[in-house]
C-alpha positions as CSV (number, residue, x, y, z in Angstrom):
1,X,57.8,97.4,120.1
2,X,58.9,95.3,117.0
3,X,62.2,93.9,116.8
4,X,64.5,96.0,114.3
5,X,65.2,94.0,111.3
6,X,68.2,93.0,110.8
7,X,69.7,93.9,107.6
8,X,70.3,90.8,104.6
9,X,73.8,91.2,103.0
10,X,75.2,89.0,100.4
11,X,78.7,89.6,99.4
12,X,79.4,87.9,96.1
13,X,83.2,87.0,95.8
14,X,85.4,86.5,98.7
15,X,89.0,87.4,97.5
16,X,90.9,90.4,98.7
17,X,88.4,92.6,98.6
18,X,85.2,90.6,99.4
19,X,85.7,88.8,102.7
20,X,87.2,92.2,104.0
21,X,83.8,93.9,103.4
22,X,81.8,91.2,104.3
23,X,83.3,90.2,108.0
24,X,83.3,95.0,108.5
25,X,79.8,94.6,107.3
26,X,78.8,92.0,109.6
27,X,80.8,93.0,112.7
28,X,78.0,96.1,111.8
29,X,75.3,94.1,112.5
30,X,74.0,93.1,109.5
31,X,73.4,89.1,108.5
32,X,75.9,88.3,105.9
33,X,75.8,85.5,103.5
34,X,79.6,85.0,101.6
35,X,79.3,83.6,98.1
36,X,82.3,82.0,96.6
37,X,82.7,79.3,93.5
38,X,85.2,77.9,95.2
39,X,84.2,75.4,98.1
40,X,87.7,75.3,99.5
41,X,87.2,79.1,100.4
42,X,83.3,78.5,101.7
43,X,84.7,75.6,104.1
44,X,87.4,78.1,105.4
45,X,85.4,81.3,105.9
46,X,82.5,78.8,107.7
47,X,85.5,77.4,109.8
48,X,86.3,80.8,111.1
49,X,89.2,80.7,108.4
50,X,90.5,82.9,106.1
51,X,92.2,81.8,102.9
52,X,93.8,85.3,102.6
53,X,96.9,87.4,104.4
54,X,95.4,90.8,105.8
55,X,96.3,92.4,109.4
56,X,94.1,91.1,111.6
57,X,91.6,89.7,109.3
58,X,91.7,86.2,110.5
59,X,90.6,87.6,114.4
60,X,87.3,89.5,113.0
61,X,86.6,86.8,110.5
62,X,86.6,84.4,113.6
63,X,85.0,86.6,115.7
64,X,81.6,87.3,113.1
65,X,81.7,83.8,112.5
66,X,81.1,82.6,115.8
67,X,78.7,85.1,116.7
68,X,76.5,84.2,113.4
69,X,76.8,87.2,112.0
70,X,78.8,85.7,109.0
71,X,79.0,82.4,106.6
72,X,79.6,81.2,103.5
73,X,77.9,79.3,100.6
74,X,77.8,78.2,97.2
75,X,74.5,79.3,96.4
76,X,72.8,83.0,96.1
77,X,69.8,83.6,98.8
78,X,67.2,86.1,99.3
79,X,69.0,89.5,100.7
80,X,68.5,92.9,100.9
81,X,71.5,94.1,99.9
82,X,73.6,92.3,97.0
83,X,77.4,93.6,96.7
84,X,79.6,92.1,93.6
85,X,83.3,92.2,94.3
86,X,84.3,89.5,91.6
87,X,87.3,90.2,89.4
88,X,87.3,92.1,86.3
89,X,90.4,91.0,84.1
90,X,91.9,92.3,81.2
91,X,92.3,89.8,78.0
92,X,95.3,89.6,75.9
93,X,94.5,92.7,73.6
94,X,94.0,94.5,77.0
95,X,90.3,94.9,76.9
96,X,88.3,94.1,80.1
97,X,86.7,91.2,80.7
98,X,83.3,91.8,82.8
99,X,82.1,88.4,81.7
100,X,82.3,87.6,86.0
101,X,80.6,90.7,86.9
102,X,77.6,89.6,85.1
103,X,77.6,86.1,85.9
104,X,77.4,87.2,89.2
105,X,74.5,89.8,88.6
106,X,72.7,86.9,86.8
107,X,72.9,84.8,89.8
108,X,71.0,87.7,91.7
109,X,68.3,87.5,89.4
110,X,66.2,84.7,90.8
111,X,65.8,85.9,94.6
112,X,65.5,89.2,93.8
113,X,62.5,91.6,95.4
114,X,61.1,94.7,95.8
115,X,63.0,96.9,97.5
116,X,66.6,95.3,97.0
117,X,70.0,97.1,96.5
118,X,72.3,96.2,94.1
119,X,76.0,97.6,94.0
120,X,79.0,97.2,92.0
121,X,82.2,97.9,93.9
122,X,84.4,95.7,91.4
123,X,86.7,98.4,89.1
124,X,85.2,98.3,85.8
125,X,84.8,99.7,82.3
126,X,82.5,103.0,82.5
127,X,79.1,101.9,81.9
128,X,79.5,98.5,83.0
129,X,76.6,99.6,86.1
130,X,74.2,100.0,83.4
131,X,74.7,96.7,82.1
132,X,74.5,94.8,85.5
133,X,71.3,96.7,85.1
134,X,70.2,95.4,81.7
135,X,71.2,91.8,82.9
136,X,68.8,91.9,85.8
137,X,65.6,93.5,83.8
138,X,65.9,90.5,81.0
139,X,65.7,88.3,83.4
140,X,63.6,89.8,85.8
141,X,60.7,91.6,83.8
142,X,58.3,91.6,86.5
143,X,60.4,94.0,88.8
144,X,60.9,97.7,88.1
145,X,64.5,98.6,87.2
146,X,66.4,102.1,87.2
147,X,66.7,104.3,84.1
148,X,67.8,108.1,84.0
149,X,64.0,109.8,84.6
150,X,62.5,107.0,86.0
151,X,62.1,107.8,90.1
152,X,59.8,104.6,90.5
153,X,62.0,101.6,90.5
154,X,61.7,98.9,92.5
155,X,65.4,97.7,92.4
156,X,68.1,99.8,93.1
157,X,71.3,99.5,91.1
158,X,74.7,102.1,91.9
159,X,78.6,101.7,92.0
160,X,80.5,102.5,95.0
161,X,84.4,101.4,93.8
162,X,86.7,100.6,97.1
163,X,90.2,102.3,97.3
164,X,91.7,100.5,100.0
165,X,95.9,99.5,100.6
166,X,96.5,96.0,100.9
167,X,98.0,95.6,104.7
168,X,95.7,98.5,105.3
169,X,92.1,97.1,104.4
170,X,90.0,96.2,107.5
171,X,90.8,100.5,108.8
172,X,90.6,102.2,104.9
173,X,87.3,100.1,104.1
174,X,85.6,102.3,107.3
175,X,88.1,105.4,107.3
176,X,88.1,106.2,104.0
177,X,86.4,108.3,101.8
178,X,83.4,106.3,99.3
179,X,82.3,107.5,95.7
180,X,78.7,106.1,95.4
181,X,77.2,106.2,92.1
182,X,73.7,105.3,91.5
183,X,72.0,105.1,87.8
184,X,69.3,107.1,89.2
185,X,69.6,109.9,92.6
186,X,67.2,107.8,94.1
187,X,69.7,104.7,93.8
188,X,72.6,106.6,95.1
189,X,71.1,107.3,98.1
190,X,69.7,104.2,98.9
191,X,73.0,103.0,98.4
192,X,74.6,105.5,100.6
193,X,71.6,104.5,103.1
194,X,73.6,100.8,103.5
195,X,77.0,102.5,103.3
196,X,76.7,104.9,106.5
197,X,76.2,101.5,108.3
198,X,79.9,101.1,108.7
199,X,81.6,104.0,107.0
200,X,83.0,106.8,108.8
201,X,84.7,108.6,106.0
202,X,82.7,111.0,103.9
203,X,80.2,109.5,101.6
204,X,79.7,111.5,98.7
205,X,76.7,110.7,95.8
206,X,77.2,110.9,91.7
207,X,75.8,109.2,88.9
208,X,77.5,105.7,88.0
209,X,79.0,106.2,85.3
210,X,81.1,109.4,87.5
211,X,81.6,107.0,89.8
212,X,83.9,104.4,87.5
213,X,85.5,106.5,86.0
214,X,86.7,108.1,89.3
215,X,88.0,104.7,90.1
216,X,89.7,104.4,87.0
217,X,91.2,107.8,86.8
218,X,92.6,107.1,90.6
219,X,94.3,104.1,88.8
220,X,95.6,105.6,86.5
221,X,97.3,108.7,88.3
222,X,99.0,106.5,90.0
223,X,100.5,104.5,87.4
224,X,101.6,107.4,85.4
225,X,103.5,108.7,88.5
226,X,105.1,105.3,89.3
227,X,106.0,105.0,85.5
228,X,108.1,108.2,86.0
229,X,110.0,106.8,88.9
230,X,110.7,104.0,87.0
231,X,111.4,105.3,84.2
232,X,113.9,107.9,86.1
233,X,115.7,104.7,87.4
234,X,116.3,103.7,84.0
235,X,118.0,106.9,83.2
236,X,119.8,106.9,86.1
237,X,120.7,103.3,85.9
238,X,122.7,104.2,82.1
239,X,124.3,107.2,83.5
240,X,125.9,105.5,87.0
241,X,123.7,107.5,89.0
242,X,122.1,105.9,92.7
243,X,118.5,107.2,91.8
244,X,117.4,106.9,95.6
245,X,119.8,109.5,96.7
246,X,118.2,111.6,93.1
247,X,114.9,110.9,94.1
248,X,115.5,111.7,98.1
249,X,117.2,115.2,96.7
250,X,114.8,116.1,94.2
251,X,112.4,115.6,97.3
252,X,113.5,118.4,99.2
253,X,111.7,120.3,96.5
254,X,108.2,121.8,98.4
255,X,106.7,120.8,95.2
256,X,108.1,117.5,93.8
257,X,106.9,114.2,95.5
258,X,108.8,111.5,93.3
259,X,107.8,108.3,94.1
260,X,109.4,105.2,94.6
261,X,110.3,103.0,91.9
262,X,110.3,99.1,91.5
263,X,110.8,95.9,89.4
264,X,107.6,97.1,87.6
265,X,103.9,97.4,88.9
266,X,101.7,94.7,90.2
267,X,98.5,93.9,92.0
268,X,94.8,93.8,90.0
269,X,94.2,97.1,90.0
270,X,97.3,99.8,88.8
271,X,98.6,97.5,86.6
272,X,95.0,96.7,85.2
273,X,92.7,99.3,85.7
274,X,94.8,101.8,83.1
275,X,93.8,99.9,80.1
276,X,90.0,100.3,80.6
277,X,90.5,104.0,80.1
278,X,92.7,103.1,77.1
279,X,90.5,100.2,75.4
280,X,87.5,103.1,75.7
281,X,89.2,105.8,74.4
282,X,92.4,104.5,72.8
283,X,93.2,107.7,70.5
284,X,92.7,110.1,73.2
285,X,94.8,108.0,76.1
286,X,98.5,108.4,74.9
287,X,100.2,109.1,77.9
288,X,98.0,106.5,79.8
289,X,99.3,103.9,77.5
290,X,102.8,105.2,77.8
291,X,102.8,104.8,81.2
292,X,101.4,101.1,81.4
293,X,104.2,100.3,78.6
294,X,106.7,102.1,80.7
295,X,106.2,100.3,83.7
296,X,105.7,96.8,82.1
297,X,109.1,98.1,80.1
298,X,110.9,98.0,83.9
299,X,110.0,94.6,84.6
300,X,112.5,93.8,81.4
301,X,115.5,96.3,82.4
302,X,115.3,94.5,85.9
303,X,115.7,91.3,84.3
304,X,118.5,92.1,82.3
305,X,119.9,93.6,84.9
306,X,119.6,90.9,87.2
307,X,121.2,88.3,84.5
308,X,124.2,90.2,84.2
309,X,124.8,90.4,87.9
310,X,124.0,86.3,87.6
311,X,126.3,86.1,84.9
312,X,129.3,87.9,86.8
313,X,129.3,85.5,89.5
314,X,129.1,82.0,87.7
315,X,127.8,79.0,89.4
316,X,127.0,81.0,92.4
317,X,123.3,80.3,94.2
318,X,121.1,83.2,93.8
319,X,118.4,84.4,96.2
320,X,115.7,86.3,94.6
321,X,113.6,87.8,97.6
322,X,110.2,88.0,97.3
323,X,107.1,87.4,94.8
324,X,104.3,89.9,96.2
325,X,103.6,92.5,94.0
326,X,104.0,94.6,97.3
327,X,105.4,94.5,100.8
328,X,103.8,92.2,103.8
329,X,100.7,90.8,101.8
330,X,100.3,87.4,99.8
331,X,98.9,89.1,96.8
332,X,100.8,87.8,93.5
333,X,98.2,89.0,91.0
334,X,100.4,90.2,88.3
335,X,103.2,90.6,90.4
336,X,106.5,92.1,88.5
337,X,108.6,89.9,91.4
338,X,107.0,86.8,90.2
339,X,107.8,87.6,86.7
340,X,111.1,88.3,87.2
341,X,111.9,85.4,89.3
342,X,110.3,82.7,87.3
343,X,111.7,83.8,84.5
344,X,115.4,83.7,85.8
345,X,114.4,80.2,87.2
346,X,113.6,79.0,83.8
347,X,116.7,80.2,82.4
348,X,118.9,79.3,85.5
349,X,117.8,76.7,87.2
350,X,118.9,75.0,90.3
351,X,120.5,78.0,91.3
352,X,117.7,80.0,92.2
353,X,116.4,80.8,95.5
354,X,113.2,82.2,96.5
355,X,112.2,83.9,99.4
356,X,108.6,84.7,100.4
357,X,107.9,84.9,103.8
358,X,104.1,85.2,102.5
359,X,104.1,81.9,100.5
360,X,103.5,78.1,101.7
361,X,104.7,77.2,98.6
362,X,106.2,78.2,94.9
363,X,103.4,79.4,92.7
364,X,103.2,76.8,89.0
365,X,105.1,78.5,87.1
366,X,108.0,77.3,89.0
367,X,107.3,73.7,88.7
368,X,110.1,72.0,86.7
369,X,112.5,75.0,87.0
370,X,114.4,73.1,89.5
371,X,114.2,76.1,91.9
372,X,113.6,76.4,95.3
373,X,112.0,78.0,98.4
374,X,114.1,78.6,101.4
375,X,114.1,80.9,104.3
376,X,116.0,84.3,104.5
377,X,118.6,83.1,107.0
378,X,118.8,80.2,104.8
379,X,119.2,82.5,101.5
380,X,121.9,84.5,103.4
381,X,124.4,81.7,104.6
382,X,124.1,80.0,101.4
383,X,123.6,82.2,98.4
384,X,126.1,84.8,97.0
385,X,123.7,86.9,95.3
386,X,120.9,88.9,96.5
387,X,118.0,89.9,94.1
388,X,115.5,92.5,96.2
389,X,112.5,92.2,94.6
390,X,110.2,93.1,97.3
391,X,110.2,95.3,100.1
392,X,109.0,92.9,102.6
393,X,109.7,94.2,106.3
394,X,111.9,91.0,107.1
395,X,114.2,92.0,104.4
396,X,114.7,95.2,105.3
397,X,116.1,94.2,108.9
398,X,118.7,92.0,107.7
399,X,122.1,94.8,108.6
400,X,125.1,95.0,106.6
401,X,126.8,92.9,107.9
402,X,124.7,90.1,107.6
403,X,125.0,91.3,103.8
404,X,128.4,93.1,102.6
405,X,130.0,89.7,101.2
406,X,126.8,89.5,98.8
407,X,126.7,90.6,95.5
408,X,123.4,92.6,95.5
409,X,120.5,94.0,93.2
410,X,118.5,95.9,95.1
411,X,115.3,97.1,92.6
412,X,113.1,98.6,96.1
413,X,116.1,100.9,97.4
414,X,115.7,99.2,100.8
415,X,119.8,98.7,101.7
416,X,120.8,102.1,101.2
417,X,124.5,100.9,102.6
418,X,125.2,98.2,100.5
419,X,128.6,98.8,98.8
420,X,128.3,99.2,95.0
421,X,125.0,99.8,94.4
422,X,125.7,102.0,91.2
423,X,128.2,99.4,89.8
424,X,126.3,96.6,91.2
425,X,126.3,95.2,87.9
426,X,129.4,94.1,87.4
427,X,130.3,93.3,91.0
428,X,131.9,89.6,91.3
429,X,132.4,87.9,94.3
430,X,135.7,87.5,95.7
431,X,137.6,84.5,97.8
């Protein structure tokens, strides 16, 4: 009997997303080739390395590694499957940038051959399948590539968006459920063919362009419901009202699920992903692009906020606790923390503290600010005001105690007992 072949699989960006998929794909069985631009990362992930914080990660990287199922390179080979996970950006006007997407389609080009699968699972602009498509045929016009009627292509090109939780990714990439779009049926399933290798959640075939805008609309729900949180806070920030106990009350409703607000909303996707819809459809989007405002609005308020508590306790050190965009991950993409906090260290200086139990070091922006990493223990002996800009796990074990001498601004509602959190504002140390 012939050997079963082994499946080819080149992942083509190793960030927070990539490496994930590529060391589940390989502990599947499949050979997979990592391709980064950066050599730093290659040397890592060939090490048995990982460049990236994710719970337990660094184990199954090591573990594919060493048993050859996984490396790294500069340089695209012959596969049989081709995934893209490279960022797609937004530009200063808010319009996405796909420029990486098909630089990385264009690398494909060369080794491609009959009977190869290419997906998309970066979030991108509706349509943006099709021209990953178009890419590949100009520079392949020997092959046969999809088009709506056509059943005889020789390259199949589809979609398949991940919707994973940072701290969460190595279980949600197999438990959860996948969208797979192909341009044609026929892609589609060959792409959900390569998918049931390592998926256990439902699988469940469209066309591509159904398939981002699913991803985008996922986005987008969720940023208009955290805009509404936030936007509550404001409210209830100018009237004296604790919005935690509000939002815990309103709650109890069998029917209202507020969630939780926060210094604003980070990470590459939420607070990006909106402004695709928009930038397509920009007279039809008005609550989308009230929401994005809303919640880029909150990152200002909590500033303000936090400069009048800074102002109220002059010359006092001031901790600012945590840069993540979200709890227990090292993920700063356009974290509302990291905002916050570098701009307070601009305007204040030596006085700032930062906290990030997920950071080896102070990201640039805080070169020449004169601030200053430093441990929580650290931050609590020495600093008399607390900034809670993250809802790192560390933070929230520190007990009153430890904290009722501090003058605090807690923006993630994780010290429900700290005295004065309504007036918090104007609370000055005293002796």
């Amino acid at each position: 009997m012939a050997p079963k072949h082994q499946t080819k699989v080149a992942v083509l960006g190793l960030g927070y997303i990539g490496l994930p998929t590529a060391a589940v794909v390989a502990r599947s069985g499949a050979a997979v080739l990592g391709i980064d631009i950066h050599q730093t990362v290659v040397d890592t992930v060939n090490s048995g390395g990982v460049h990236i914080e994710e719970v337990d990660l660094d184990a199954l990287v090591q573990g594919v590694v060493q048993r050859g199922l996984l490396r790294a390179s500069t340089q695209i080979e012959r596969s049989d499957v081709f995934l893209i996970a490279v960022p797609t950006p937004c530009d200063d006007d808010h319009a996405p940038d796909i420029s990486h997407v098909l630089a990385a389609a264009r690398s494909i080009a060369p080794v491609l051959k009959i009977g190869d699968v290419v997906i998309l699972e970066s979030t991108s602009p509706v349509g943006t399948t099709e021209q990953v498509r178009d890419a590949l045929e100009v520079l392949r016009p020997d092959l046969k590539f999809p088009h709506a009627g056509n059943g005889a292509a020789e390259i199949a090109v589809a979609y398949c968006p991940e919707r994973v939780l940072p701290g969460r990714i190595l279980v949600e990439l197999i438990d959860n459920d996948r969208c797979i779009g192909g341009i044609t049926p026929r892609c589609a399933r060959k792409a959900l063919a390569f998918y049931r290798t390592f998926v256990r959640g439902a699988c469940v075939t469209t066309t591509a362009r159904v398939a981002e805008m699913v991803k985008l609309s996922e986005n987008a729900f969720r940023d208009v419901n955290i805009a509404f949180a936030n936007e509550l806070s404001i409210v209830a920030d100018t009237m004296g009202l604790d919005v935690w106990e509000v939002i815990k009350l309103a709650n109890r409703h069998p029917r209202v699920n507020i969630l939780t607000p926060g210094p604003g909303v980070g990470g590459h996707c939420i607070a990006v992903d909106p402004w695709f819809i928009v930038s397509a459809a920009p007279e039809q989007t008005p609550l989308i692009r009230t929401a994005r405002e809303v919640n880029d609005k909150k990152i200002h308020h909590v500033i303000a906020r936090a400069t009048a508590l800074i102002e109220a306790n002059p010359g006092v050190p001031v901790a600012c606790l945590g840069l993540a965009f979200k709890a227990n991950i090292d993920d700063f993409r356009e974290s509302p923390a990291r905002l916050v906090a570098a701009t307070l260290a601009r305007k204040y200086g030596s006085r700032i503290r930062i906290v990030e139990p997920y950071a080896a070091q102070l990201p640039r922006e805080f070169e020449g600010t004169g601030a200053s990493p430093i441990d929580l223990d650290a931050a609590l002996e020495d600093c008399g005001v607390l900034i809670v800009l993250v809802d790192h796990d560390v933070f929230k074990s520190v007990p009153l105690a430890e904290r009722s001498r501090h003058a605090v601004y807690d923006t993630r509602g994780i010290w429900p007992d700290q005295p004065g959190q309504v007036e918090q504002v104007g609370l000055r140390l005293v002796g």
